[in-house]
N, C-alpha and C positions, 0 to 999 in steps of 0.2 A: 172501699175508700179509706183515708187514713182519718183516723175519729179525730173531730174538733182540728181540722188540719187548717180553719179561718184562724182560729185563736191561735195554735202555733204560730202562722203567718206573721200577723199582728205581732205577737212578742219577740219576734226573729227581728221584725224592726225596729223594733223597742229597742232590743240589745245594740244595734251599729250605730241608734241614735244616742245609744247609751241615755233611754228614757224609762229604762226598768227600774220602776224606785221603788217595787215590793220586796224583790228576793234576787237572787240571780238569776239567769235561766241557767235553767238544771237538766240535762238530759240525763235521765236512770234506764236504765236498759233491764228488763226483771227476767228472768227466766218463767217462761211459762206452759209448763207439759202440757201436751194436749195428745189424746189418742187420734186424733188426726192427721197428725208428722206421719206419713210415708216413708220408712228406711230406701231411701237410696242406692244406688249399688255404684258404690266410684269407677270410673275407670282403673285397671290397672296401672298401664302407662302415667308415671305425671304429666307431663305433655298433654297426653289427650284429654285427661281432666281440666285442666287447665283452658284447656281449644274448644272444650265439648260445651259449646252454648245451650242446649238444651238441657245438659246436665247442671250448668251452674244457674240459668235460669231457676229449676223445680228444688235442687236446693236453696238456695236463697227463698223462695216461697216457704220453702220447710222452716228454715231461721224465721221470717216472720211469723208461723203458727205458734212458734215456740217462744215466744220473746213478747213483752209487755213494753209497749213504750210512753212512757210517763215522764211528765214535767215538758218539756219543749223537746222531746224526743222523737222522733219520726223515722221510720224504713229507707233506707236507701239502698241503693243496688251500685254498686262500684266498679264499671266493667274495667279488670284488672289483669296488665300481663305481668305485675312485680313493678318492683322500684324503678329498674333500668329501664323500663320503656322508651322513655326518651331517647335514650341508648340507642335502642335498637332503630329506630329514626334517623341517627344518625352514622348508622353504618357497623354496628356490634349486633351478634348472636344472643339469644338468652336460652338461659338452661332453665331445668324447671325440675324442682321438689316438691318435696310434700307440701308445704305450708310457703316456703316461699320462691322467690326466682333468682338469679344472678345473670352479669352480663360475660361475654366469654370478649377481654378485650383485645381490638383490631388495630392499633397503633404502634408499630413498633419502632416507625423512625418518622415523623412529622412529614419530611421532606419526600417520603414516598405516599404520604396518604389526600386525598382531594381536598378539595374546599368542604366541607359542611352544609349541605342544604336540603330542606321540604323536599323530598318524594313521594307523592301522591300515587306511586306501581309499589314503595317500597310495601312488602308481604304482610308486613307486623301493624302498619301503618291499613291495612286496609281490612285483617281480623279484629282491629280496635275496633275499626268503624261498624262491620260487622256483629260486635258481639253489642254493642251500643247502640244500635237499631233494632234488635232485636228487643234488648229489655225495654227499650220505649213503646215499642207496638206489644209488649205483655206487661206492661204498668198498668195500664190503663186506671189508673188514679188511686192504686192499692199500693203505690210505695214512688216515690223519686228518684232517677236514673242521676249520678253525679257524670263530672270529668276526670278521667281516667288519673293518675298518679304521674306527674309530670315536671323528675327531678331535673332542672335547668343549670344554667351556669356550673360552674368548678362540680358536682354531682354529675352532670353529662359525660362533663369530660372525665370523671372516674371511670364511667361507666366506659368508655372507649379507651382508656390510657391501662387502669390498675389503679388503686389508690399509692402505695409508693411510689412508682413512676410519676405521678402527679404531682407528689410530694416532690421530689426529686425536681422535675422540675421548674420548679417556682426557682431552683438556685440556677440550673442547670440549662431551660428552654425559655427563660422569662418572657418572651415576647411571643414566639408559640403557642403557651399558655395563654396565656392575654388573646391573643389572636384565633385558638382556636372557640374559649369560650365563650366570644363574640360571634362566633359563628354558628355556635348552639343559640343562642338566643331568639334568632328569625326562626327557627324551628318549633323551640318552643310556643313562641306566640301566633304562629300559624295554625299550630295542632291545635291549641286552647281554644281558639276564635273559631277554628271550623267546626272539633265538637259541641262548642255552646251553639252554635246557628245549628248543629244537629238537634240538641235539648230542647235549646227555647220554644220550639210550636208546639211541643207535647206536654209541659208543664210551666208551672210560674214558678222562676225564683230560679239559682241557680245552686248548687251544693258540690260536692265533692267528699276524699273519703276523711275531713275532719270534723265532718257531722253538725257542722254551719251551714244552716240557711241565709240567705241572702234575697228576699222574696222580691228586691227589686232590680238587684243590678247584679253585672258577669261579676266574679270575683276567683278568686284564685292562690292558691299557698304558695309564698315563696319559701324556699331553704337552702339552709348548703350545710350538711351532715360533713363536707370535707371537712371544716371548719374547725372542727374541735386537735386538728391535728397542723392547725398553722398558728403564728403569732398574730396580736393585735394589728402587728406593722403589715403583713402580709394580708392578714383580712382587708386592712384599707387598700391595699396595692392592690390584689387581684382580683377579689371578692368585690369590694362596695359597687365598685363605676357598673359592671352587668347587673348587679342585684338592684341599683338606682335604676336601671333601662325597666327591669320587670314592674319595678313598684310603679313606674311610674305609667307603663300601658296599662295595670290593672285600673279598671276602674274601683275596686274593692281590695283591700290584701289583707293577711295574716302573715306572720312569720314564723312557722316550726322549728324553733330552739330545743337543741336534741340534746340531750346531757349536759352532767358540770362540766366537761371537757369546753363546753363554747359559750359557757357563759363568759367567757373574758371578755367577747364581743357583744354584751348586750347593752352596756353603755352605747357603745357606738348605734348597734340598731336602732334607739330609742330618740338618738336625734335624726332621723328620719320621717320628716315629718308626715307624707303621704300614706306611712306604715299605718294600719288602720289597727292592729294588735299584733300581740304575743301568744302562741301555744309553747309552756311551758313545760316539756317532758323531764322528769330527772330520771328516769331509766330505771331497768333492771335493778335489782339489788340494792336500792339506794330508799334513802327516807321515805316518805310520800307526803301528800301533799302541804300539810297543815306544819309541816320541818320548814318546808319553802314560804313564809308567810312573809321574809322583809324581802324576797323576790318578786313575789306576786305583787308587793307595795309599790315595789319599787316601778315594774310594770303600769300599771296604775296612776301613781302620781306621777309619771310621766304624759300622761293622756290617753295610753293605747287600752282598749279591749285585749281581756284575759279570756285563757283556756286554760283549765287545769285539770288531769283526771285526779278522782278523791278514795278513797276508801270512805266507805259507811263513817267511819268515825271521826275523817276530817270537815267533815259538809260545816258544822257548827264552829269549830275554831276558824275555819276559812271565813266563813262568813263574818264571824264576830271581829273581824282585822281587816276586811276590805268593803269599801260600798258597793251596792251591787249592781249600780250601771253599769255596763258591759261588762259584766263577769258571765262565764258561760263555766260552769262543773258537771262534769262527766263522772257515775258512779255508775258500778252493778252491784244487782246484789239474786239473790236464791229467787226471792217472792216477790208477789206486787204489793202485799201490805206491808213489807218491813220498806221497800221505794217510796210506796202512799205515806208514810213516815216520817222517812228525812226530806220530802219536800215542805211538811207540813214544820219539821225542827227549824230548816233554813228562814221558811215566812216567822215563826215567832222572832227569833233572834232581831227580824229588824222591827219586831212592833214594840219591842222593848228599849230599842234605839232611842 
């Protein structure tokens, strides 16, 4: 069973009521060796490691022997075919590597490709559901099964178009665009609702893979990763009107802001009012977190619930620049005592407030 997973609960709702007035919630993820981790033998194929539900079942179990989870941190299991999944719901292939996946895109002229809609025979659409039934009947109360990764709007239609092509066009198909991304949407919101009515009887609460609990209601990530490669005018043109459809069927949301490339639209995000927060990634190669402190403000004194992951040595300046109703920080580190640590550095900071 997951230790103290009432008190998780409890603070999970603290956080969306934004009623955490100790610390933030903090999920630390510790490395934890144990001679109990069984070495695995991966498939060779990626593909078949990817498809092999028994195999990513017994791993995943090997990650939990091996990992401490401390602060509001909890196991989840993420039944995943990559980014594109949606994609492939909607009529694209995916390829499959080591570590991640890609869509192989099926649109080469709009006017020869169908309408966009939920197939319940489609192939990819019914291994989701397969590999997401399986980790529910081997949960049985030793970790949380999320909802699968499910890039909607203008990210769909990457996944079917190419991202240049898509890019392209915005000048080039503008009403296409607009039209086809309106028709990923019933898709999206079909998958989402049928896997949570999958989830819900086997657990409380609902999750996904940004490592938010939600213990009372469906919720859900919105994003557009195209984003970072259009203008503010074009975000309101193509992007807002689908991205307002999402926010407004989730009953809970977050928004995954993926690099400096898309902050130019986070103004705009933040007058959204339904928007329940911000996960704010600044990427690869780039500052970390406690660099980003008049963003995370800015977040913030807007109203929304923050995500931030931290390195070990932002936890304190973070803290010390934001209040910690709905702040949620994401760190790892080697040990559980240097984790037992910066949870303990985050509580002083506000008893001296």
């Amino acid at each position: 069973m997951i230790e103290n997973y009432d008190k998780i609960e409890q603070r999970w709702r603290e956080f969306w009521n934004k009623e955490n007035h100790d610390r933030p919630i903090i999920s630390v993820y510790a490395k934890n060796s144990t001679d109990k981790v069984i070495s695995l033998k991966r498939p060779e194929n990626n593909k078949d490691a990817w498809l092999d539900i028994d195999y990513q079942i017994k791993n995943f179990r090997n990650y939990i022997k091996n990992t401490g989870f401390l602060g509001e941190a909890f196991p989840v299991f993420n039944p995943n075919l990559g980014p594109d999944f949606l994609g492939s719901l909607c009529g694209c292939e995916i390829e499959f590597g080591t570590d991640t996946s890609w869509s192989v895109p099926c649109i080469d002229d709009y006017e020869d490709f169908p309408p966009i809609k939920f197939d319940e025979k489609n192939p990819w659409w019914k291994k989701m559901c397969e590999i997401t039934k399986a980790a529910l009947e081997d949960s049985k109360g030793d970790y949380l099964v999320g909802i699968t990764d499910l890039h909607a709007g203008a990210d769909g239609l990457v996944s079917l178009r190419g991202p240049e092509n898509a890019a392209f066009d915005i000048y080039d198909e503008p009403e296409q665009f607009k039209l086809r991304v309106n028709e990923i949407f019933p898709v999206f919101k079909e998958a989402a609702l049928r896997l949570n009515d999958m989830i819900s009887p086997y657990q409380k609460g609902c999750t996904n893979w940004m490592g938010i609990l939600n213990p009372d209601n469906f919720w859900y990530v919105a994003s557009c990763d195209f984003s970072c490669m259009i203008s503010p005018e074009n975000f309101e043109e193509f992007i807002i009107p689908e991205l307002l459809k999402e926010i407004e069927f989730l009953p809970a949301s977050f928004y995954h802001l993926d690099g400096p490339g898309a902050l130019r639209h986070l103004d705009r995000l933040l007058q959204i009012e339904k928007l329940g927060g911000i996960q704010w990634v600044y990427g690869a190669g780039q500052p970390s977190a406690k660099h980003w402190i008049p963003t995370l403000q800015k977040i913030q004194n807007a109203g929304k619930c923050v995500e931030v992951a931290c390195e070990l040595d932002d936890i304190v300046p973070v803290c010390e620049n934001l209040k910690p109703e709905g702040v949620h920080l994401i760190c790892y580190t080697d040990d559980t005592e240097t984790g037992k640590a910066v949870i303990k550095d985050a509580e002083r900071v506000y008893l001296h407030k």
